[in-house]
C-alpha angles and dihedrals in degrees: 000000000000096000096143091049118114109251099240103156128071115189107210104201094212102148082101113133087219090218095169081069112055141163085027097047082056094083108010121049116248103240082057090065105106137245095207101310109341124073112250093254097055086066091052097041085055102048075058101055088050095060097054104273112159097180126040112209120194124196096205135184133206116295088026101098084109088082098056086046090054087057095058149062115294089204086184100043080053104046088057095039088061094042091054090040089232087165106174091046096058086042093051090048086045088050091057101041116104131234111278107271096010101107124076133195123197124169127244097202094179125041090234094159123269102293081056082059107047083043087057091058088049088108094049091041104057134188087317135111104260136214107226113189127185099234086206093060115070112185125204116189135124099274118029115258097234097043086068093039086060094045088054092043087061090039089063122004098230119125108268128227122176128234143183138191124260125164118284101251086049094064096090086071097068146041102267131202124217111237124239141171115328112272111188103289095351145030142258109269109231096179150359133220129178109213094338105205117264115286101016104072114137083228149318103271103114130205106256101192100263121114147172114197135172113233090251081088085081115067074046089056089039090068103021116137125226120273139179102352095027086276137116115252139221095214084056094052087045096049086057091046092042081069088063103019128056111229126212124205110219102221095222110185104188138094117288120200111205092210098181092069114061095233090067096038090064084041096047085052097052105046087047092053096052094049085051109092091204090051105029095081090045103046103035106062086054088045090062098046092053092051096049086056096056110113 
């Protein structure tokens, strides 16, 4: 195992259609949509880059090259933008752009369901422990999700997932995760289930898209069989290694925003918005009036 080895890598599984978008999501791929001002995948990649991640891998899909274009220089955009001094604008694109050589893109030619997804960055990955995020789910919180999942991954060396709370007749919704004994800011996994049937879940703590591995979750990938969806599934790949491997929950206590489903897009605006100094004055006082007017 490489349990004492820095997490550098972070896989990005962004090869998703984005259907419950449509027609936007026809032409523009659904992790560009913007939470005020900035796409959907900016937020994740920098939750990344918070928590210590030195290379950004992206699992990608056709249609989706905006978003490697996103990741790199706009000579034209810049050139205006310094003829016309528009100073804090080139400053802002300098800010996002990544390191030279420290992005990655690798195809998903078929949707075989997200564990065919992580198994298609194993190249790119290594023989390294590996950060996996949801590019859907954008966190906000006082300290990064992923930032504490690495510091209990290096508290304890166990492969991290993190979870957070939802009520109890709500658990059959999600994949769940069985508590045991407290683990830094977390606790020991003692068991997985994806979507247990009403009544019979080992807890309420839900899997929230964030996820530390070691790279022994890839000769498990390479002969998984498919599972719910006719994919093949991560939870599946996780429950094999959790025989070899111990497993930590991340306990995460901030607000999650589920942006592949329209409900948590709007969410995800507003609450963005509020917590923005230069939107907030603007936007709130609107906000209220339209609440007030709801019947």
């Amino acid at each position: 195992m490489s349990q004492t080895r820095k997490v550098r890598k972070a896989v990005f599984p962004v090869a998703g259609l984005g259907t419950r978008f449509l027609p936007a999501t026809k032409a523009v791929p659904k992790e560009m949509l913007t939470v005020v001002d900035k796409p959907v995948i900016q937020y994740v990649v920098d939750e990344a880059l918070d928590a210590g991640i030195e290379h950004l891998i992206f699992v990608t899909g056709r249609s989706k090259a905006v978003i490697e274009d996103y990741f790199d220089i706009q000579v034209e955009l810049e050139q205006t933008l310094r003829q016309r001094n528009k100073t804090a604008e080139l400053t802002l694109l300098e800010s996002i752009l990544p390191v030279a050589g420290s992005t990655s893109f690798t195809r998903q030619q078929e949707p075989l369901g997200l564990g065919h997804a992580v198994w298609c960055a194993r190249e790119l990955v290594g023989n390294e422990p590996f950060a996996l995020l949801l590019p859907d789910m954008i966190m906000k919180a006082e300290k990064g999700c992923m930032k504490g999942m690495v510091e209990l991954f290096e508290h304890s060396g166990a492969n991290v997932i993190a979870v957070e709370e939802c009520a109890p007749d709500q658990a059959h919704k999600y994949g769940i995760v069985g508590v045991g004994e407290k683990v830094g800011e977390g606790f020991a996994i003692t068991e997985m289930v994806e979507k247990p049937p009403k009544g019979t879940a080992p807890s309420n703590f839900f899997i929230n898209g964030r996820y530390i591995l070691q790279p022994e979750i890839f000769p498990i990938l390479s002969t998984q069989e498919r599972g719910a969806g006719n994919e093949i599934q991560l939870t599946d790949a996780m429950v094999k290694l959790a025989t070899e491997q111990k497993f930590a929950a991340y306990h995460f206590r901030g607000e999650t925003y589920d942006c592949g489903a329209k409900d948590g897009f709007i969410l995800a605006n507003i609450a963005f918005a509020l917590a923005r100094a230069d939107i907030r004055p603007s936007v709130e006082g609107p906000l209220k009036e339209l609440v007030a007017g709801l019947k």
